[in-house]
VEXNU-860158 format. One record per residue: x, y, z of N, C-alpha, C in turn. Coordinates in nm, 2 decimals. Each point is the difference from the previous one (the first is absolute). Last residue first. Example, Ala and Ser with C-alpha at 12.3 -4.5 7.8 and 13.67 -1.06 7.14 Angstrom:
2
   n_c1   n_c2   n_c3  ca_c1  ca_c2  ca_c3   c_c1   c_c2   c_c3
   1.28  -0.22   0.71   0.09   0.11   0.00  -0.08   0.11   0.08
   0.03  -0.57  -0.01  -0.09   0.12   0.00   0.09   0.12   0.00
//
This chain:
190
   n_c1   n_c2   n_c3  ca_c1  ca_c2  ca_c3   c_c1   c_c2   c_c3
  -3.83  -1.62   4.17  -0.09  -0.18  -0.02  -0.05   0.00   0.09
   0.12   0.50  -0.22  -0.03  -0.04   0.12  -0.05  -0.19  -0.03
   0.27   0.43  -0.24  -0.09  -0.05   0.02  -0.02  -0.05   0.11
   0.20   0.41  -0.33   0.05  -0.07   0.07  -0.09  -0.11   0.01
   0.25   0.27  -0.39  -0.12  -0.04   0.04  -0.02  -0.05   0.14
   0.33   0.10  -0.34  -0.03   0.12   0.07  -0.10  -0.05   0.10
   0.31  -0.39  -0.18  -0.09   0.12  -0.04  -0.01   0.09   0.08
   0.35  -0.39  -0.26  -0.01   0.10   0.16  -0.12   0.08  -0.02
   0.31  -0.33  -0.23  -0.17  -0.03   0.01  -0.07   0.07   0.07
   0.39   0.05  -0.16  -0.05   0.06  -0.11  -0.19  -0.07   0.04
   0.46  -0.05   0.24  -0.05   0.15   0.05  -0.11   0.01  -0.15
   0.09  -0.43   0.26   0.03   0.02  -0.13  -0.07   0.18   0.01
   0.20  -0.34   0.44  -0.14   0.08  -0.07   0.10   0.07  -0.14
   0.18  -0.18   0.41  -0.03  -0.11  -0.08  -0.11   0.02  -0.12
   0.28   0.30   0.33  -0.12  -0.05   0.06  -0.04  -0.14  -0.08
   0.35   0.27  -0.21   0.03  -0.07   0.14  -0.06  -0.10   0.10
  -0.12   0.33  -0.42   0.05  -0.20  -0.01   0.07  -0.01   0.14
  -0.09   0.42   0.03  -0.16  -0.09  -0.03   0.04  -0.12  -0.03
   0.36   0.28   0.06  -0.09  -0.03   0.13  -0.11  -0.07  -0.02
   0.26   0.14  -0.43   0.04  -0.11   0.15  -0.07  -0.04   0.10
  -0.18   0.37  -0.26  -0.05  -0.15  -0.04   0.06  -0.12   0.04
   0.13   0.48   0.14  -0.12  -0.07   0.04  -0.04  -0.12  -0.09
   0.45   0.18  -0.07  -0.04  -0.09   0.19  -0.13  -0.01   0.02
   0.25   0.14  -0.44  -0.09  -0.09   0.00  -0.05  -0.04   0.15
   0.24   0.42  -0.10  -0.11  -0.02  -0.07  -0.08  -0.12  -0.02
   0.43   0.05   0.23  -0.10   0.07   0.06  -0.12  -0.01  -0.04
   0.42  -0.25   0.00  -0.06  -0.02  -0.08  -0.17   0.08   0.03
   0.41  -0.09   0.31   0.00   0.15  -0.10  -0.10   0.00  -0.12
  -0.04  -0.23   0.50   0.02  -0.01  -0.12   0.03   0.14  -0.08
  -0.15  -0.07   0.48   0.14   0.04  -0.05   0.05  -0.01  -0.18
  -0.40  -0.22   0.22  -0.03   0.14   0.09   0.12   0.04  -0.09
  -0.01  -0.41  -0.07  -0.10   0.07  -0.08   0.01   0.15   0.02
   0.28  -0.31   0.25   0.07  -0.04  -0.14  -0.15   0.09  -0.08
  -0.11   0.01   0.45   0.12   0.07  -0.02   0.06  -0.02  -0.10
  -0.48  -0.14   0.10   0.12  -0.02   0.03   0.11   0.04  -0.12
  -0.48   0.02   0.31   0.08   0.09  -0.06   0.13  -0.06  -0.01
  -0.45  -0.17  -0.01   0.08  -0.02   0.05   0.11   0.11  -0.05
  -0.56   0.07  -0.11   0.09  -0.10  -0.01   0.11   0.04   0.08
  -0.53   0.12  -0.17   0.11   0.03   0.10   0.10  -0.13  -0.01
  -0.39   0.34  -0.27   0.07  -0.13   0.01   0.12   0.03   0.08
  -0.38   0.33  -0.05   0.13  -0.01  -0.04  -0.02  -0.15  -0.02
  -0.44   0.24  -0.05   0.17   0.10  -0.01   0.10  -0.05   0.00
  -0.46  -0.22   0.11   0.07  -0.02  -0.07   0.08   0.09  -0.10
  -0.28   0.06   0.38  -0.05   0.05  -0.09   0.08  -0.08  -0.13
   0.14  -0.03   0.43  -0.13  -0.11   0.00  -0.07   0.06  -0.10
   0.41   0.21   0.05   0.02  -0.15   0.01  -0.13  -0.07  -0.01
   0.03   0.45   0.12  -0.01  -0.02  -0.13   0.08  -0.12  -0.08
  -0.14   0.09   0.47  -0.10   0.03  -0.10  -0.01  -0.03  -0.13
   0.36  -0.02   0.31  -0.09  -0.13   0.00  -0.11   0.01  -0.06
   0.26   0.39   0.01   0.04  -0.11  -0.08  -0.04  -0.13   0.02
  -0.13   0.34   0.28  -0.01   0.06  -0.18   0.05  -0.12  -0.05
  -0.03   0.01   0.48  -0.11  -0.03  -0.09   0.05  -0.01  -0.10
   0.23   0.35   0.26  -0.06  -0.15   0.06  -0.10  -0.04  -0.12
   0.27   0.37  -0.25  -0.06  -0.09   0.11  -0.02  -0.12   0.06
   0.39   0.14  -0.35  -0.13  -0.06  -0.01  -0.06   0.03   0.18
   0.43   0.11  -0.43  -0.02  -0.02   0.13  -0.17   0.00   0.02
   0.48  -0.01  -0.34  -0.13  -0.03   0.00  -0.02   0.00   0.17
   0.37   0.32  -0.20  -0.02  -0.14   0.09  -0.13   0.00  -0.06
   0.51   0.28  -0.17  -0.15  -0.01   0.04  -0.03  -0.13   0.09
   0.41   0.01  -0.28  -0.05   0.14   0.03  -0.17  -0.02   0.08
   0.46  -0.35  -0.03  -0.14  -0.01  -0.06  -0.04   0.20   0.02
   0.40  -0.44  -0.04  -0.02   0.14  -0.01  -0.12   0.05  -0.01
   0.24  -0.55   0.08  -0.13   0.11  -0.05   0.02   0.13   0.05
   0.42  -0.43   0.03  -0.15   0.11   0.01  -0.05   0.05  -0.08
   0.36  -0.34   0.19  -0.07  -0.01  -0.06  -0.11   0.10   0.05
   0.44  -0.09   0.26  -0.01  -0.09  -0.15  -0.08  -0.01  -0.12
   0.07   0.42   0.34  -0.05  -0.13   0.01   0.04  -0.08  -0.16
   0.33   0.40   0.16  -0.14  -0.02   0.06  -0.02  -0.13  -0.04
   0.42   0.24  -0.02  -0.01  -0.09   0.08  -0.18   0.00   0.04
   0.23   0.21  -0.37   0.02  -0.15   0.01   0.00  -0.02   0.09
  -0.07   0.44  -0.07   0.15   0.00   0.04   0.04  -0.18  -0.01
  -0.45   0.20  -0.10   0.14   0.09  -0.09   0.09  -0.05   0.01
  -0.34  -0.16   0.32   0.01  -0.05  -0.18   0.07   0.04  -0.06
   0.01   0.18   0.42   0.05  -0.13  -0.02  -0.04  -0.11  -0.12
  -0.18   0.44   0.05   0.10   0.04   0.01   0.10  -0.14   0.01
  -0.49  -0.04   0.00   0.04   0.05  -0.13   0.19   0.03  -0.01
  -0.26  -0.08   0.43   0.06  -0.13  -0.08   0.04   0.01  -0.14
  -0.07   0.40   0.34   0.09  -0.13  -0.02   0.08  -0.15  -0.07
  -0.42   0.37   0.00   0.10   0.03  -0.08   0.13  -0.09  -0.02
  -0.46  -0.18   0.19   0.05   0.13   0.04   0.14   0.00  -0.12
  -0.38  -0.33   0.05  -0.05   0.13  -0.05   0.08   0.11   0.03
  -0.06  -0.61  -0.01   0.08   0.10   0.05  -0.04   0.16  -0.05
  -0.17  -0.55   0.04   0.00   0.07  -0.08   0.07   0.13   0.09
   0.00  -0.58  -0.08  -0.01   0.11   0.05   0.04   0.13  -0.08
  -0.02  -0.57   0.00  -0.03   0.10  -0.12   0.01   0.13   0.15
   0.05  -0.52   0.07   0.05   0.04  -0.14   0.00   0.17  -0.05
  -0.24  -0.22   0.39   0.15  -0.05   0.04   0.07   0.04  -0.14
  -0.41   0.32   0.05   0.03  -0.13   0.08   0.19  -0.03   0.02
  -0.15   0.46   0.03  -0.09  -0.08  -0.10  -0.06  -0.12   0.05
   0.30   0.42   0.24  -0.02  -0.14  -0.06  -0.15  -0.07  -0.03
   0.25   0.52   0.00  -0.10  -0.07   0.01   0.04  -0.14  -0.02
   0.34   0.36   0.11  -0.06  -0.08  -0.09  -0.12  -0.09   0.09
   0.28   0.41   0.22  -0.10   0.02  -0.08  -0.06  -0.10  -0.16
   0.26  -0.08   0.46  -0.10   0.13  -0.03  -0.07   0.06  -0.08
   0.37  -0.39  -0.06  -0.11   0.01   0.14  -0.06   0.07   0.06
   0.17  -0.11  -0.45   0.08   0.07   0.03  -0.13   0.00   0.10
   0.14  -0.35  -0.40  -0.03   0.05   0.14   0.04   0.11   0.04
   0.03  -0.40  -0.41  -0.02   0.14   0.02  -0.03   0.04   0.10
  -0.04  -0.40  -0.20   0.14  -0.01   0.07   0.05   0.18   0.01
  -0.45  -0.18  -0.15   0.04   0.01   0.14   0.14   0.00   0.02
  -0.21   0.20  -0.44   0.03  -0.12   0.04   0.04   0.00   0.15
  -0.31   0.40  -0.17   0.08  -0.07  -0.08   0.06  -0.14   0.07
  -0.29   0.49  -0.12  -0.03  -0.15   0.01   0.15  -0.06  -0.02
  -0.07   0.55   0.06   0.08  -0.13  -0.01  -0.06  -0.13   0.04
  -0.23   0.51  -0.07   0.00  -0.11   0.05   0.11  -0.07  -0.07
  -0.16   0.56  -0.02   0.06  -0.08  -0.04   0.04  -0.13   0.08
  -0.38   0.42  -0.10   0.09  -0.02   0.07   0.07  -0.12  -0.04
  -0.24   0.24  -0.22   0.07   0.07   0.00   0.10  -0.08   0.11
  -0.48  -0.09  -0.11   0.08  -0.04  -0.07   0.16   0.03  -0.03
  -0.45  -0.05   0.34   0.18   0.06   0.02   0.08  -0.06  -0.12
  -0.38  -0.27  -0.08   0.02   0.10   0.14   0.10   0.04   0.00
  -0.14  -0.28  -0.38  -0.02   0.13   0.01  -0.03   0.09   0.14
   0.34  -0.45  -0.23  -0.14   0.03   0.08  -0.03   0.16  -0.03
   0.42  -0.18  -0.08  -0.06  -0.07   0.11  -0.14  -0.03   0.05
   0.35   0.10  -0.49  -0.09   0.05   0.05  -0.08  -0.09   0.12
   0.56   0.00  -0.10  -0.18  -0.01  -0.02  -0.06   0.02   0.00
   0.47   0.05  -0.19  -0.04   0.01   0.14  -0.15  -0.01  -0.07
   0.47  -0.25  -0.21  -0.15   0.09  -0.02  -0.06   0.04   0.17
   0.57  -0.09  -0.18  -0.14  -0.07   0.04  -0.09   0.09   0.01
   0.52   0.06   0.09  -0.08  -0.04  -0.11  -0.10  -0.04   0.07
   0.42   0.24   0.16  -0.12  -0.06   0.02  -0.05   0.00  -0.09
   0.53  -0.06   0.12  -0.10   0.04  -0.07  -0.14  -0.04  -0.02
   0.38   0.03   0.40  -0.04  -0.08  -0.11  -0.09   0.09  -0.07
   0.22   0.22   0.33   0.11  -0.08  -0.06   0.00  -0.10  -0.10
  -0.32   0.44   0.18   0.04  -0.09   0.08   0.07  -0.08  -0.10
  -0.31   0.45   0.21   0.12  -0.01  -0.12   0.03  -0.19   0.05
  -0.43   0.34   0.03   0.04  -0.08   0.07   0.14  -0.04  -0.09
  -0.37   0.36  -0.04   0.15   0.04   0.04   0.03  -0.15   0.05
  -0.39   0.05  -0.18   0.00   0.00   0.13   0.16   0.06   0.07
  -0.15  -0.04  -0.43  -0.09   0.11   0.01   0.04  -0.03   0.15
   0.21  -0.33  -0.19   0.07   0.13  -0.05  -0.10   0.11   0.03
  -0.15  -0.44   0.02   0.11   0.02   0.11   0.08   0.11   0.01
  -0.37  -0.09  -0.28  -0.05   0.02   0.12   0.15   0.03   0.13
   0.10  -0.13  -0.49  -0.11   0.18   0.00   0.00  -0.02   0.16
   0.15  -0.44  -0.09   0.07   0.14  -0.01  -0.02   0.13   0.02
  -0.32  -0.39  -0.02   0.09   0.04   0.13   0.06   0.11   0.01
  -0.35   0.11  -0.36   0.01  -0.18   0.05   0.14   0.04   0.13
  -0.46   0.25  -0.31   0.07  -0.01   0.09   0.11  -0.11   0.02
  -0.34   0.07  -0.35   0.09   0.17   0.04   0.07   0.00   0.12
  -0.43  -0.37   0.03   0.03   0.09  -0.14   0.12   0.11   0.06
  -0.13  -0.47   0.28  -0.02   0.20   0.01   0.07   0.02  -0.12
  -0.12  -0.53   0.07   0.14   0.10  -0.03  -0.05   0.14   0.00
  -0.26  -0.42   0.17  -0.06   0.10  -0.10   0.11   0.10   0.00
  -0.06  -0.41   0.24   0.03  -0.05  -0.11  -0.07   0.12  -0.10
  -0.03  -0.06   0.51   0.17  -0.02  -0.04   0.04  -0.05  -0.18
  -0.34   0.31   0.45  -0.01  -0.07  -0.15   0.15  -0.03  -0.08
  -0.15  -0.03   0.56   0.06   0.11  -0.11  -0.03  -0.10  -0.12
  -0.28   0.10   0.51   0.11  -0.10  -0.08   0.07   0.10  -0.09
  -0.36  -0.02   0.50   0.09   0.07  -0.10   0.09  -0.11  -0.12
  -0.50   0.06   0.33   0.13  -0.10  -0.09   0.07   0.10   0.00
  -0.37   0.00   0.42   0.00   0.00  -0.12   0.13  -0.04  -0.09
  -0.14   0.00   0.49  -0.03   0.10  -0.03   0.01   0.01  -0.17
   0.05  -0.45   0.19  -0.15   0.06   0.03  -0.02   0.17  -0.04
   0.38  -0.24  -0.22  -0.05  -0.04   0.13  -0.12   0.04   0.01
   0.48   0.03  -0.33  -0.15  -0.08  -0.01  -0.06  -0.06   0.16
   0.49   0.22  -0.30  -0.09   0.00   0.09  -0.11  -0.03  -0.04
   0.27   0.00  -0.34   0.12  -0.05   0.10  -0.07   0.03   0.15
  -0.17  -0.19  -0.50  -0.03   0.04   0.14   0.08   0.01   0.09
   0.09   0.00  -0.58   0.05  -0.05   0.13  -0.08   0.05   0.12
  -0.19  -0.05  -0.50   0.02   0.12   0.06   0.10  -0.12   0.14
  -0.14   0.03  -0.56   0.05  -0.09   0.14   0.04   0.10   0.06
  -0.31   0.13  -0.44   0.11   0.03   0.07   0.00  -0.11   0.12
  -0.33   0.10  -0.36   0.12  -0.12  -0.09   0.12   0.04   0.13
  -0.29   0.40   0.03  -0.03  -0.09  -0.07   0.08  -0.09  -0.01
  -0.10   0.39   0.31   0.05  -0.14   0.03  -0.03  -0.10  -0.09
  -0.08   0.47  -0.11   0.11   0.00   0.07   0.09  -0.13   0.07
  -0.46   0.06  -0.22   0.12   0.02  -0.06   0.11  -0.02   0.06
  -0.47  -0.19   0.18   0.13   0.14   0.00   0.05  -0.04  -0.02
  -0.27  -0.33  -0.07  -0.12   0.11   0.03   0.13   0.16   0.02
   0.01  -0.54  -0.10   0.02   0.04   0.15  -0.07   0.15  -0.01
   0.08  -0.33  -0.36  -0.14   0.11   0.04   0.02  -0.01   0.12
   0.29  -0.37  -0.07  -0.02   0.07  -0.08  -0.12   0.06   0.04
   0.30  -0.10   0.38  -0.08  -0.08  -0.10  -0.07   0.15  -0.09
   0.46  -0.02   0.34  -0.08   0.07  -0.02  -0.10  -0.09  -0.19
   0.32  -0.14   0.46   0.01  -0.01  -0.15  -0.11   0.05  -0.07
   0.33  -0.03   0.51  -0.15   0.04  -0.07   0.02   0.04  -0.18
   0.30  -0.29   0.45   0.01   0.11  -0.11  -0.16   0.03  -0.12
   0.27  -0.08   0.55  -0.07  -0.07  -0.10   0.00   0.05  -0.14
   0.16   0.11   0.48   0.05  -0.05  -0.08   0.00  -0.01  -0.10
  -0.35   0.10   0.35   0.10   0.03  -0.01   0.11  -0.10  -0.04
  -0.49  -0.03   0.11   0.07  -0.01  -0.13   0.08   0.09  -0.02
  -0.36  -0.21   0.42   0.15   0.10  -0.04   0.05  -0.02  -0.14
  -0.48  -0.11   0.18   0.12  -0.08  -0.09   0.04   0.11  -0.03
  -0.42   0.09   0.19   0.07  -0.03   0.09   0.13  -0.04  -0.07
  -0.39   0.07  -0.25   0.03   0.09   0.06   0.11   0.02   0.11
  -0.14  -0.39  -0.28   0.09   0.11  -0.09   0.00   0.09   0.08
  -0.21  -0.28   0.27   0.11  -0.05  -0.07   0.08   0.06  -0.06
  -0.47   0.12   0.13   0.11   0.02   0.10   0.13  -0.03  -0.06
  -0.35   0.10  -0.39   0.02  -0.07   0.11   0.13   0.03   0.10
  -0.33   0.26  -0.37   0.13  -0.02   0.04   0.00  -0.09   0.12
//
């Protein structure tokens, strides 16, 4: 592991899990890093729809009543705190205590409020619902970067937000310029 990968904030970014990654759980999945520092990552998996779940259900188990009608899949985020519930969503979203900013496009929010201003139309122009989190030691993920685990790329928000959920990881791979069918498990070294 070199200083380089060890030191490069990759907050933002978006991790594209390579074939024979080795856990089920992150197969064929893009993950958003909405932290990344020396104590370790956090992100969310934004292209694996939570089976039996979607807004509605979540907004009606929460008692949250509101004016629009919620549609849409909630996600599987990861497998930390899968119970608990993350808003990825577009910056024109803010609430100054409790949204995480991202970058200049994307932030992330975890309290009831923003769900309640989705009901009512006044939340973000674009989001992710997520249940859970991927989350990683210092180290862990530069580890499993130099093991060839992910592929890293630009998080941009016409991918992150897509509804076309099932294809964002081979998006993300033609994004990079890479043919996802040349992809191997393998890693190496020139």
């Amino acid at each position: 592991m070199t200083d380089e990968t060890t030191l490069k904030d990759l907050t933002g970014k978006l991790l594209i899990a390579m074939p024979g990654m080795g856990d089920t759980r992150f197969e064929k999945s893009v993950v958003v890093l909405v932290a990344h520092g020396s104590d370790g990552g956090m992100g969310l998996i934004i292209n694996k729809p939570a089976p039996s779940i979607d807004l509605g259900h979540l907004l009606e188990q929460l008692s949250i009543e509101g004016e629009i009608a919620a549609n849409g899949p909630i996600f599987f985020g990861g497998p930390v705190e899968n119970s608990r519930g993350f808003v990825l969503h577009s910056s024109d979203y803010r609430q100054d205590d409790t949204t995480l900013s991202i970058d200049d496009q994307m932030g992330m929010t975890a309290t009831l409020d923003i769900l309640q201003a989705m009901a009512n139309g006044a939340g973000p122009d674009k989001s992710i619902v997520a249940l859970g989190y991927a989350g990683w030691g210092p180290g862990q993920l530069e580890e499993e970067i130099a093991q060839n685990g992910w592929l890293i790329a630009d998080a941009e928000p016409d991918l992150v937000f897509s509804g076309d959920h099932s294809g964002k990881w081979i998006a993300a791979i033609e994004a990079l310029g890479i043919n996802p069918i040349l992809l191997s498990a393998e890693g190496g070294r020139a």
